[in-house]
Every structure is written in C-alpha cells, then in structure tokens.
N, C-alpha and C positions, 0 to 999 in steps of 0.2 A: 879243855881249852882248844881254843881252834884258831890258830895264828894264818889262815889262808883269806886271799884277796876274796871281795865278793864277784870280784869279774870272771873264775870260777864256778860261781856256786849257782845254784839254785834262786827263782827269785817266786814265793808264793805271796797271793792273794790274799789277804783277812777276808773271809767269808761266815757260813753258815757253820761249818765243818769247824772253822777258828775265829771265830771273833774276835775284832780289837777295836774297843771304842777308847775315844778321849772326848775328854768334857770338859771342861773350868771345875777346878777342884773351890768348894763352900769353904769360904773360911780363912786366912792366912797360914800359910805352910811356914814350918819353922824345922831345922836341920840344926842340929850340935854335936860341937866334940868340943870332949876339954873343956869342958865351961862356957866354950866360945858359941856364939851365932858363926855357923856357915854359911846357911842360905834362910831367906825371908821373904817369901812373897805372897802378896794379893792378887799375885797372876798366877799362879801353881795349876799344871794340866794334872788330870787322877785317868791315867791310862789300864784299862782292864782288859786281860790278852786271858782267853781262856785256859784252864790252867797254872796259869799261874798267879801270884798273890798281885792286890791294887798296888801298884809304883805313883808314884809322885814326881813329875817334872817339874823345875823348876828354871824361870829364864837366868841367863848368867847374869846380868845384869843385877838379879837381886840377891847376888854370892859373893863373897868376900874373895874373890879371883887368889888373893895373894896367899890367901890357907891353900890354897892346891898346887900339885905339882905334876905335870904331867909325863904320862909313864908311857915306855912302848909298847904296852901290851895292848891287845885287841883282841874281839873275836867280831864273830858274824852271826845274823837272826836272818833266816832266808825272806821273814816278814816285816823286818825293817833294815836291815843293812848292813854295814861294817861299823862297828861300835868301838871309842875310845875309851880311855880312863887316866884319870885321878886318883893322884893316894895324897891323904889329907894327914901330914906330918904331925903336927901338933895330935892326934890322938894314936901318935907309935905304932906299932904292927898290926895291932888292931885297923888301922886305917889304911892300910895299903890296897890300893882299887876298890876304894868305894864310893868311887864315883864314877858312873860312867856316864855316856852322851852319845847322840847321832850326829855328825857334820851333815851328811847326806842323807837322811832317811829316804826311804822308798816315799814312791806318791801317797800312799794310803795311811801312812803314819806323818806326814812331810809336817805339821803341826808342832812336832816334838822335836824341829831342828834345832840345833845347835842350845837343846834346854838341857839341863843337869838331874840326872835323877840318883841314890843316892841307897845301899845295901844297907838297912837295919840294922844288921847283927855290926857294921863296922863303923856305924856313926853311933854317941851316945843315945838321942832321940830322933825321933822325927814327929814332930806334933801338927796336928791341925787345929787349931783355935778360933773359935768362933768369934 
C-alpha cells in the first residue's frame, strides 16, 4: 500500500513497453453485493493496462452513490495517479475498498475521471450483459 502524494512520485507514459487502452465496454455493465445493484451502466469504459486483468469503469452517475462510503485510504499508479476508495457496507468486510476511482487521472488515462471501477473478489458479481 502506498499512502504517498503523487506530487512526489514518478509520472510515466502508457506506451509500447505498457500499454493502457480504454474503449466503450459492449453490453451493460452490472456490479452487485448483497443482492443489491451498485452500479449499472450502458456507458461502462473496459480499461486494459498490460499486465494486469480487464477493469471495468463505471460513470458515478449510474451507481447507487448512497451504498458507498468513502474511506481515506489511497494509493498511487505512476500511469494514472493518486487513487481513492469506497468500502461498500451492505456486503461487510468482504467489501471494504472495493471501490476505487481517479479524481485526477493523468492525461493519457483522463477518460476514466471521476468513473468507479470495482475489485471482484469484493463485490458479489460483476456482469456484462448483452
């Protein structure tokens, strides 16, 4: 975990070496815990950073704002920026920061401001539906 500012840190480039693209995710994006819909949208970005596994953004607007609570934890991605989080009460310890987000993303990610993306293992699903 890494609780340092990014005014600090390192600021790199998505390139050849690391790719990170974003697209319009196919399909309606669907997030649950607890039985409940958290997020739902038909605007859902499908971000792929090499590396690591496809995430799924979602704009807040299509999240039930009132399931989350926001925590002080953070870290930082030298390739997008200082990262916040959400811990989604209704699914108990299981769901503690499994939400996180960009307020400021870097320029090359800047698409994916202020959208919600959402840890698997701490949400019940995450489905795509066509």
């Amino acid at each position: 975990m890494n609780n340092t500012s990014s005014k600090a840190k390192e600021i790199k480039i998505p390139g050849p070496d690391h790719p990170i693209t974003i697209s319009p995710a196919e399909g309606k994006v669907r997030v649950t815990v607890a039985g409940r819909i958290v997020a739902e949208s038909m605007r859902a970005l499908r971000l792929e950073e090499m590396g690591h596994p496809r995430v799924y953004y979602l704009p807040r607007s299509d999240a039930d704002m009132s399931l989350l609570i926001g925590t002080t934890h953070y870290t930082y991605c030298p390739y997008k920026g200082d990262c916040t989080y959400y811990s989604i009460p209704i699914g108990g310890t299981k769901s503690e920061y499994a939400v996180w987000t960009y307020e400021k993303p870097y320029e090359a990610v800047a698409g994916i401001r202020k959208y919600l993306a959402f840890y698997p293992s701490r949400v019940d699903a995450i489905e795509v539906v066509s």
